[in-house]
VEXPADO-562237 format. One line per 2 residues: number of its first residue (from 0); their letters; for each residue x, y, z of N, C-alpha, C, CB. Coordinates in Angstrom, 3 decimals, always signed. Glycine has a CB too. Example, Ala and Ser with C-alpha at 12.3 -4.5 7.8 and 13.67 -1.06 7.14 Angstrom:
// VEXPADO-562237
0 = AS = +13.190/-5.690/+7.800/+12.300/-4.500/+7.800/+13.200/-3.300/+7.800/+11.308/-4.473/+9.046 ~ +12.850/-2.250/+7.080/+13.670/-1.060/+7.140/+12.900/+0.030/+7.870/+14.084/-0.598/+5.725;
//
This chain:
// VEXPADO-562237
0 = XX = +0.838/-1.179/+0.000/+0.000/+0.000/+0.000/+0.885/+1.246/+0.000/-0.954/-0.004/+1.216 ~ +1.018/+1.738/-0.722/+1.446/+3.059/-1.170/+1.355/+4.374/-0.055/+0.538/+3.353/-2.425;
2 = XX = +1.928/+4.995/+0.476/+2.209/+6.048/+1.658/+1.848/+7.045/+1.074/+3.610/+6.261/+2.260 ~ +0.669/+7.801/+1.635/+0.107/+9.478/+1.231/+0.866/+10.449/+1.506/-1.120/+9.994/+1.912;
4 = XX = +1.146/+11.334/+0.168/+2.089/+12.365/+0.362/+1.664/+13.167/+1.563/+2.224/+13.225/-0.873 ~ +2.778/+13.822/+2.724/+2.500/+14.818/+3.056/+1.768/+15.871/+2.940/+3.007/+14.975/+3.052;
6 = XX = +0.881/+16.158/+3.518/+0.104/+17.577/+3.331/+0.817/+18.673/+3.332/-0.843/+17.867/+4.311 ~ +1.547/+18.737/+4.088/+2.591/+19.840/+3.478/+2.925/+20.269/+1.783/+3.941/+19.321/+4.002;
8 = XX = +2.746/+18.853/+1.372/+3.447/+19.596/-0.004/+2.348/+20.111/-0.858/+4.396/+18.510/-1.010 ~ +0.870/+19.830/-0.389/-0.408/+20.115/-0.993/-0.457/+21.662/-1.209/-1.616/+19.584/-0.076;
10 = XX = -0.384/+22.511/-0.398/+0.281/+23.901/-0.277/+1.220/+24.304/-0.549/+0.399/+24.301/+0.543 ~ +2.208/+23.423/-0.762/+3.670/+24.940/-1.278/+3.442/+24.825/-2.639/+5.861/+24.637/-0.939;
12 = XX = +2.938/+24.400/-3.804/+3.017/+24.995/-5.446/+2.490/+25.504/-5.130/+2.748/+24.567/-6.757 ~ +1.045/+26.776/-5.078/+0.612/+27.804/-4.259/+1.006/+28.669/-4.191/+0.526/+27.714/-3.376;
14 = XX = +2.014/+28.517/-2.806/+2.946/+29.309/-2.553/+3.854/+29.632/-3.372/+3.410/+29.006/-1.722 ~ +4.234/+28.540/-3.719/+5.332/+28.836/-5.240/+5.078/+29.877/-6.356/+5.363/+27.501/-6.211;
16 = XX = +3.701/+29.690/-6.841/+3.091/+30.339/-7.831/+2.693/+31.911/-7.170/+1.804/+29.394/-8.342 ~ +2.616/+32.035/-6.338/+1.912/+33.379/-5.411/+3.220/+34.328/-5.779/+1.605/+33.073/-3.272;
18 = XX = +4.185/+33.455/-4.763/+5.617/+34.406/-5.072/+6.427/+34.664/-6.557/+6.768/+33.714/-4.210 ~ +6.070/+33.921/-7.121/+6.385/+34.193/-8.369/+5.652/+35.128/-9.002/+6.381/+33.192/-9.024;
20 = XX = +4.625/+35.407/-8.690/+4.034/+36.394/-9.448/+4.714/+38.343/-8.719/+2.049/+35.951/-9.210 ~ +4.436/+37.436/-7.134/+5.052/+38.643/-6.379/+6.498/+39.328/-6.756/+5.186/+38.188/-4.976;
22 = XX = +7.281/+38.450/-7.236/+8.999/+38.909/-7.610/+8.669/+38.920/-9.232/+10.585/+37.468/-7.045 ~ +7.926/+38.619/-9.843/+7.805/+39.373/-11.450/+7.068/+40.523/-11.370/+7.022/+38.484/-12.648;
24 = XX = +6.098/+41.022/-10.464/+6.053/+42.457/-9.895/+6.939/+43.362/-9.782/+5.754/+42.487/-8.868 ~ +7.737/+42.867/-8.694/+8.871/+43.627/-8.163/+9.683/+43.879/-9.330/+9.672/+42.900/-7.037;
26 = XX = +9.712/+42.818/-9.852/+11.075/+42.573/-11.248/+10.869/+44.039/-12.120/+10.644/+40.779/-12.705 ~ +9.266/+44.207/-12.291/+8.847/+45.373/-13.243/+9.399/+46.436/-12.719/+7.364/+45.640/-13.432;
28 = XX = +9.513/+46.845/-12.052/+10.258/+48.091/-11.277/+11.450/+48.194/-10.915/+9.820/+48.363/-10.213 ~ +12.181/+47.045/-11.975/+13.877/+46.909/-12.049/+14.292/+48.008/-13.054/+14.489/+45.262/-12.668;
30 = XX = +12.670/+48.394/-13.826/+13.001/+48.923/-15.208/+13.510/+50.934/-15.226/+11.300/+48.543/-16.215 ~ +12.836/+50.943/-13.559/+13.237/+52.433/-12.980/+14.186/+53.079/-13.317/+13.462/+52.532/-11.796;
32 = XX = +15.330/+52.071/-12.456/+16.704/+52.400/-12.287/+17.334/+52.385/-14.316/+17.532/+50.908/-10.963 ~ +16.808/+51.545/-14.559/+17.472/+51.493/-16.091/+17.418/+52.387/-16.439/+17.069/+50.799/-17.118;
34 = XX = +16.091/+52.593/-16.214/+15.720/+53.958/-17.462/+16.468/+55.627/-16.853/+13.406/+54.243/-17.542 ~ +16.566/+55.485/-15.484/+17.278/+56.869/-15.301/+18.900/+56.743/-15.201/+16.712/+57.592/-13.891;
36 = XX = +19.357/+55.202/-15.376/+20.751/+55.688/-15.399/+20.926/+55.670/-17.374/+22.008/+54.371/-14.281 ~ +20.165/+55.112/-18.200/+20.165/+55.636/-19.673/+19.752/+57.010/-19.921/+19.284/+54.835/-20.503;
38 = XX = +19.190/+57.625/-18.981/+18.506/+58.873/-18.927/+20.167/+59.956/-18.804/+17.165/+58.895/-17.322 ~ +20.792/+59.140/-17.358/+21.816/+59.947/-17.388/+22.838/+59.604/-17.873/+22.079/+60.319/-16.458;
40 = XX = +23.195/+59.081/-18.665/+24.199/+58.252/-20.046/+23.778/+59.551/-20.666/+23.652/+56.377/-21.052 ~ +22.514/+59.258/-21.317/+22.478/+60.058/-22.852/+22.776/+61.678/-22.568/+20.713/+59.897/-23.705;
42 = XX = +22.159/+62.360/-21.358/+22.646/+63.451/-20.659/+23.940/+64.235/-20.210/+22.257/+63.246/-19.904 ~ +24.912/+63.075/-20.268/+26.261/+63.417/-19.890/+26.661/+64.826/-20.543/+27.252/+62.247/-20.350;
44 = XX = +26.426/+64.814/-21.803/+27.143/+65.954/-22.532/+26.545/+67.360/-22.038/+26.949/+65.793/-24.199 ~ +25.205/+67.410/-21.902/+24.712/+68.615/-21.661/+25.171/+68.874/-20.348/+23.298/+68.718/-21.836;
46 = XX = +24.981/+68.330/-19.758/+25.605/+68.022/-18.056/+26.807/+68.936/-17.398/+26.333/+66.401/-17.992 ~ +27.661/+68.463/-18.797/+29.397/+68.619/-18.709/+29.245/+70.155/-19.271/+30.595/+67.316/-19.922;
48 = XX = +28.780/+70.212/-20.793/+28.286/+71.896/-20.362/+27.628/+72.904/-19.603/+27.871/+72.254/-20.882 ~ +26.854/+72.710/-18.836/+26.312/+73.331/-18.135/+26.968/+73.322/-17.128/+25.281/+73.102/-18.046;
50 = XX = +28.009/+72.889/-16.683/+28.343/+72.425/-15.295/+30.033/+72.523/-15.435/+27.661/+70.713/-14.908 ~ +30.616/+73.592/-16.696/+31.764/+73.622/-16.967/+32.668/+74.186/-15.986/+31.822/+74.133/-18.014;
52 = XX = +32.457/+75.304/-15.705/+32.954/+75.536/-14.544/+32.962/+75.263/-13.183/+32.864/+76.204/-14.541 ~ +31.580/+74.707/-12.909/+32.198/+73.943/-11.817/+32.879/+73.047/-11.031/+31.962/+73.843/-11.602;
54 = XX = +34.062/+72.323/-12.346/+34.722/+71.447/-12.183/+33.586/+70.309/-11.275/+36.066/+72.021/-11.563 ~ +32.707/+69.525/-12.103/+32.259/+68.559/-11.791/+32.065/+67.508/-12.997/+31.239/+68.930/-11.128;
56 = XX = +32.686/+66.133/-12.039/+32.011/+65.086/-13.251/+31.150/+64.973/-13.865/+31.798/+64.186/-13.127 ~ +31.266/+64.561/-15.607/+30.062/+64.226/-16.242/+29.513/+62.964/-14.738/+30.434/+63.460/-18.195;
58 = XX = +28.104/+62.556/-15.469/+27.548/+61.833/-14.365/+27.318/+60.301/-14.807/+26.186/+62.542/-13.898 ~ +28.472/+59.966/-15.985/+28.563/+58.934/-16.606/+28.398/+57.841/-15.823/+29.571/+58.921/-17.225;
60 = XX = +29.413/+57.605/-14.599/+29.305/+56.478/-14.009/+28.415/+56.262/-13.499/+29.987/+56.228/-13.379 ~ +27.514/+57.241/-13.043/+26.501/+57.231/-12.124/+25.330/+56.555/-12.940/+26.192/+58.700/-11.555;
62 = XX = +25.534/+56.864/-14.044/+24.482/+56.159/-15.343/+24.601/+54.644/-15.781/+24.787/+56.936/-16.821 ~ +25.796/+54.668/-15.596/+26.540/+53.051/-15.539/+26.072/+52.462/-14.380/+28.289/+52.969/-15.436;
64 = XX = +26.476/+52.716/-13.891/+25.668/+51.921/-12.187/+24.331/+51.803/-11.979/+25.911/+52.764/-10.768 ~ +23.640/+52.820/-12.375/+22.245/+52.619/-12.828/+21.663/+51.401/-13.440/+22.017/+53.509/-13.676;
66 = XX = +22.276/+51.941/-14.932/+22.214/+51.135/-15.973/+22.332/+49.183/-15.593/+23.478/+51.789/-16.897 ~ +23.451/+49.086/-15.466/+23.896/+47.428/-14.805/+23.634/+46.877/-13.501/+25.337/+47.224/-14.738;
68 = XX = +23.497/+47.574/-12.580/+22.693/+47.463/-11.461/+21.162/+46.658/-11.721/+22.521/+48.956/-10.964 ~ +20.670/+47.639/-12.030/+18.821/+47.576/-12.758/+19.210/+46.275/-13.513/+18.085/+49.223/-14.179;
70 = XX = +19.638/+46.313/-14.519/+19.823/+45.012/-15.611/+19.712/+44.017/-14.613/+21.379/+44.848/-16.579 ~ +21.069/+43.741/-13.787/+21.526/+42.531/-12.903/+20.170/+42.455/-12.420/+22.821/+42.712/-11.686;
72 = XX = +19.651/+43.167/-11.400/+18.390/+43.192/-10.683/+17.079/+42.246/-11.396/+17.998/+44.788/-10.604 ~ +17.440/+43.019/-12.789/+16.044/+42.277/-13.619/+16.322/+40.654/-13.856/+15.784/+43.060/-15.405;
74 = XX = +17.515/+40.998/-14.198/+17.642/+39.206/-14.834/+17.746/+38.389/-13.754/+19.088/+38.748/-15.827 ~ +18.085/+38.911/-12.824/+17.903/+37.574/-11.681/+16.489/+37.508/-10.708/+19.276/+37.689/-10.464;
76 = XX = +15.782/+38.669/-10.748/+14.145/+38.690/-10.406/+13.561/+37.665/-11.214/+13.335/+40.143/-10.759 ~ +14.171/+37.755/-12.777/+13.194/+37.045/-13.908/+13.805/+35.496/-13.747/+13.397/+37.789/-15.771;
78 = XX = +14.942/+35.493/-13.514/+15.338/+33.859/-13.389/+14.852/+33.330/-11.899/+17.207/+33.596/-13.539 ~ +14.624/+33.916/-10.501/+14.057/+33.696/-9.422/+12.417/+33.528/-9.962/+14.446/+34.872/-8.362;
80 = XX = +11.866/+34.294/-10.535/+10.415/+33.502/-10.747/+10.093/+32.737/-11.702/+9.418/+34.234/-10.851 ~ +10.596/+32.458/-12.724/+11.020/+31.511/-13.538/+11.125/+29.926/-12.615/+12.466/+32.109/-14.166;
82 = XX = +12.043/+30.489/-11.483/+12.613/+28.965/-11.208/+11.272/+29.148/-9.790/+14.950/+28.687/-10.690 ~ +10.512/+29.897/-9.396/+9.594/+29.328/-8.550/+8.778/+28.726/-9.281/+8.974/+30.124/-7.725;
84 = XX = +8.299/+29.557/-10.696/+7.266/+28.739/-11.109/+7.736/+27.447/-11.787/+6.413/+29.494/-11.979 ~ +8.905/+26.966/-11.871/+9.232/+25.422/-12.170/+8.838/+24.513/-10.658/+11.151/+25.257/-12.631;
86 = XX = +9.614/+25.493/-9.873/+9.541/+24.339/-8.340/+8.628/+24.002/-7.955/+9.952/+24.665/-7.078 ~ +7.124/+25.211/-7.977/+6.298/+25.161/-7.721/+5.603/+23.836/-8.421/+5.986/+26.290/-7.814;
88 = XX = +5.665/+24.079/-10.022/+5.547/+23.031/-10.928/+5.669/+21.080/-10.614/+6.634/+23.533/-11.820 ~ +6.917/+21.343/-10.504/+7.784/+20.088/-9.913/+7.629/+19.516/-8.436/+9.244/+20.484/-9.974;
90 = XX = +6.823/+20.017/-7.222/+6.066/+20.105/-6.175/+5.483/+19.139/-6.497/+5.379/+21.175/-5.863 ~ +4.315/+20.007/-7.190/+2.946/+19.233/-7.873/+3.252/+18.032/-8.574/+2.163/+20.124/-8.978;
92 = XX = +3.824/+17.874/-9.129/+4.082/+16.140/-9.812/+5.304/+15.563/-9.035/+4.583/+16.071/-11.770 ~ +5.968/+16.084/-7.796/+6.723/+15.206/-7.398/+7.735/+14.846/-7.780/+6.325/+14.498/-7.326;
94 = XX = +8.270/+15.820/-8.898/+9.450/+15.405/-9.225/+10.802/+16.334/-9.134/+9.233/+14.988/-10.425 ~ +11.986/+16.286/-9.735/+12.826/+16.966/-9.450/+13.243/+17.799/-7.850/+12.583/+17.615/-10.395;
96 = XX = +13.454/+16.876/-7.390/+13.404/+17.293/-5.581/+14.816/+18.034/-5.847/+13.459/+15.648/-4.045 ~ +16.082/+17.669/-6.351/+16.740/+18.151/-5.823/+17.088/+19.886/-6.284/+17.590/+17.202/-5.841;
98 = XX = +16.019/+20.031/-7.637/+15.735/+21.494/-8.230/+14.634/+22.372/-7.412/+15.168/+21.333/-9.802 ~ +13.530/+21.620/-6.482/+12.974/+21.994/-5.535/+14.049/+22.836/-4.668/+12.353/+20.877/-4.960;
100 = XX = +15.261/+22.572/-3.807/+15.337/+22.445/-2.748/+16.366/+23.677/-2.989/+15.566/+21.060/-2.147 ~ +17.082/+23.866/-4.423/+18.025/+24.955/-5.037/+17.385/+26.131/-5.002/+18.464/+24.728/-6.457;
102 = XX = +16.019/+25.791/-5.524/+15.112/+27.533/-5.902/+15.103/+27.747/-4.002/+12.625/+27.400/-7.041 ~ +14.846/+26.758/-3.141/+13.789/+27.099/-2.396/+15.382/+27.766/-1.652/+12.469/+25.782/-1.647;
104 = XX = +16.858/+27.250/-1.733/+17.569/+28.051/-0.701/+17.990/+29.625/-2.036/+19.316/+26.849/+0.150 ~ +17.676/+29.514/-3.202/+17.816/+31.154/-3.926/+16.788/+31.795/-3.506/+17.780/+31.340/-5.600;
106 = XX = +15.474/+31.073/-2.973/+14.425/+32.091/-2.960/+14.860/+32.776/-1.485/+12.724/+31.395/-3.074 ~ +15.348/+32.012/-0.501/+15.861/+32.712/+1.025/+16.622/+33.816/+0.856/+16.791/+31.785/+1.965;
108 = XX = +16.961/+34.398/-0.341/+17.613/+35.871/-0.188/+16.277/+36.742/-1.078/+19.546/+36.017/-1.098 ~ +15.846/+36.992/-1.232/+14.267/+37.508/-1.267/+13.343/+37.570/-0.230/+13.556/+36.796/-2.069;
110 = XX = +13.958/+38.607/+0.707/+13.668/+38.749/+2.004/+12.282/+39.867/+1.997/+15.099/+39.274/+2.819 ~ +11.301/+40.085/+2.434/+11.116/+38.558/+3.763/+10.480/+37.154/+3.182/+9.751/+39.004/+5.247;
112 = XX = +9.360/+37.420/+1.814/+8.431/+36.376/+1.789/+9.397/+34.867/+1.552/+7.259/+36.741/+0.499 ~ +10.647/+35.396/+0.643/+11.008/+34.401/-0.124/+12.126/+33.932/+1.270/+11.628/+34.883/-1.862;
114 = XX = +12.210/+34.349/+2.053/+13.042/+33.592/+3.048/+12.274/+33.109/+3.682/+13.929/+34.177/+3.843 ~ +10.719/+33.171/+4.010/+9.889/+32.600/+4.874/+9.774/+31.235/+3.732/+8.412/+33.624/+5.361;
116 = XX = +9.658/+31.255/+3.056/+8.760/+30.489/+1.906/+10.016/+29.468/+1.565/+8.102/+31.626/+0.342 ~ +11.584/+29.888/+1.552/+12.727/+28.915/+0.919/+12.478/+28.433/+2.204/+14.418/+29.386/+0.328;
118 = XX = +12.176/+28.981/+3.545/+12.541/+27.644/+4.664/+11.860/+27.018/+4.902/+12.892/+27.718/+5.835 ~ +10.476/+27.241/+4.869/+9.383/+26.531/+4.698/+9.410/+25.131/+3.914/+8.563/+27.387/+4.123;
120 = XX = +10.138/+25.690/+2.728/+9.752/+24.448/+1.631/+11.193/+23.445/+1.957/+9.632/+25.133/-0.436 ~ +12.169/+24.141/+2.428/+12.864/+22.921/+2.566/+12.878/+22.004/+4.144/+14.301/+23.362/+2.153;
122 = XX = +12.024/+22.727/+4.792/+11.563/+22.085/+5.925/+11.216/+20.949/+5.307/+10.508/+22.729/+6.729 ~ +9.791/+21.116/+4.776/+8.859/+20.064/+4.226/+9.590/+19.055/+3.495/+7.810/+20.643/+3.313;
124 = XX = +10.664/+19.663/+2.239/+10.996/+19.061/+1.598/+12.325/+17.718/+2.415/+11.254/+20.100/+0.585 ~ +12.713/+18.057/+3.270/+13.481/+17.510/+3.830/+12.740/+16.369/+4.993/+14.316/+18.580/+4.267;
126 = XX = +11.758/+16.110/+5.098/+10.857/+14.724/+6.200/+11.222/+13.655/+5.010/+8.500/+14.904/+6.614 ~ +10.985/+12.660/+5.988/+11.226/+11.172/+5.012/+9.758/+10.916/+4.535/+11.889/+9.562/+6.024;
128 = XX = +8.727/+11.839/+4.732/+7.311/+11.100/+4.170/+7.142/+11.888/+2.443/+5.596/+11.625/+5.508 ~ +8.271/+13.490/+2.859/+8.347/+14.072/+1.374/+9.255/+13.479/+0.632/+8.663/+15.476/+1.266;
130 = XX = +10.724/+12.829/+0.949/+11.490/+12.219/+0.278/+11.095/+10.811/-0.490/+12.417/+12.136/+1.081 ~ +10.160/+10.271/+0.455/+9.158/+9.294/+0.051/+8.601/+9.629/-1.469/+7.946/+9.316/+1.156;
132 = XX = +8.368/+10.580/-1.379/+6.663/+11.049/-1.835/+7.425/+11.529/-3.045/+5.485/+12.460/-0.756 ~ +8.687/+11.804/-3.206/+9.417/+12.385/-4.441/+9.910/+11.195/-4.950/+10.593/+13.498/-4.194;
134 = XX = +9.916/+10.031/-4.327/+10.669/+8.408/-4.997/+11.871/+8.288/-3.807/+11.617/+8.543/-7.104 ~ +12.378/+9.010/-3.708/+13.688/+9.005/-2.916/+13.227/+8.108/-1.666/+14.270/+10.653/-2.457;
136 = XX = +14.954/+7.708/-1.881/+14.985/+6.976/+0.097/+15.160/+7.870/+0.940/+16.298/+5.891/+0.675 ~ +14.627/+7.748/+2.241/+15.435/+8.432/+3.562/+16.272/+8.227/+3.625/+15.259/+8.317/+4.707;
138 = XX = +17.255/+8.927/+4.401/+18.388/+8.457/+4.702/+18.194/+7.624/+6.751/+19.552/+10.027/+4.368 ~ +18.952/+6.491/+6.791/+18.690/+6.113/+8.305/+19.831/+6.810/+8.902/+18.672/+4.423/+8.698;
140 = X = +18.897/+6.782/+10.284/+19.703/+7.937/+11.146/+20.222/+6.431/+12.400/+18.280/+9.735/+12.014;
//
């Protein structure tokens, strides 16, 4: 007779899917910073004239940092919900535990939900009735 998955895991795709939508939110407002450090890229020149005598930097770098900052920000918001909505995915059919357990310790720096939510899931994911429930053996203690 076959052992019933944990209830635990009945709830975290859910959760999975919730936060994923929540950090492709956030992700949209990576596009801020882009747009005002391209804002102050393309600006530099007028900048540097207007501002000739006061011996001050164009505000190039400051546009650069903008610029790649924001980028970095986006692409790893978009690869963090990407990979919830796989885990979340992979939850639900039970498979790929050990791609479960990767998102769930990347999602713990996505503070607060995604650190409540990575420890959560590898709580769960870590009982011998979920290791079960994914095919896997326990390990004996």
């Amino acid at each position: 007779m076959a052992e019933a998955a944990p209830a635990e895991l009945n709830h975290l795709p859910g959760f999975h899917y919730a936060l994923a939508a929540v950090t492709a939110g956030l992700t949209a407002l990576g596009a801020l910073p882009i747009a005002a450090g391209w804002d102050a890229l393309g600006r530099s020149g007028s900048f540097r004239d207007a501002h000739a005598g006061a011996g001050l930097a164009a505000p190039s770098l400051g546009g650069w940092i903008f610029l790649v900052g924001g980028a970095a920000a986006v692409l790893l918001g978009i690869a963090l919900a990407i990979g919830l909505t796989v885990a979340g995915r992979s939850i639900a059919l039970r498979r790929r535990h050990t791609l479960c357990v990767a998102v769930a310790i990347a999602a713990t720096f996505f503070f607060p939900l995604g650190t409540l939510l990575g420890f959560h899931t590898i709580n769960c994911l870590s009982t011998p009735a979920a290791l079960r429930a994914f095919g896997l053996l326990p390990r004996e203690r």
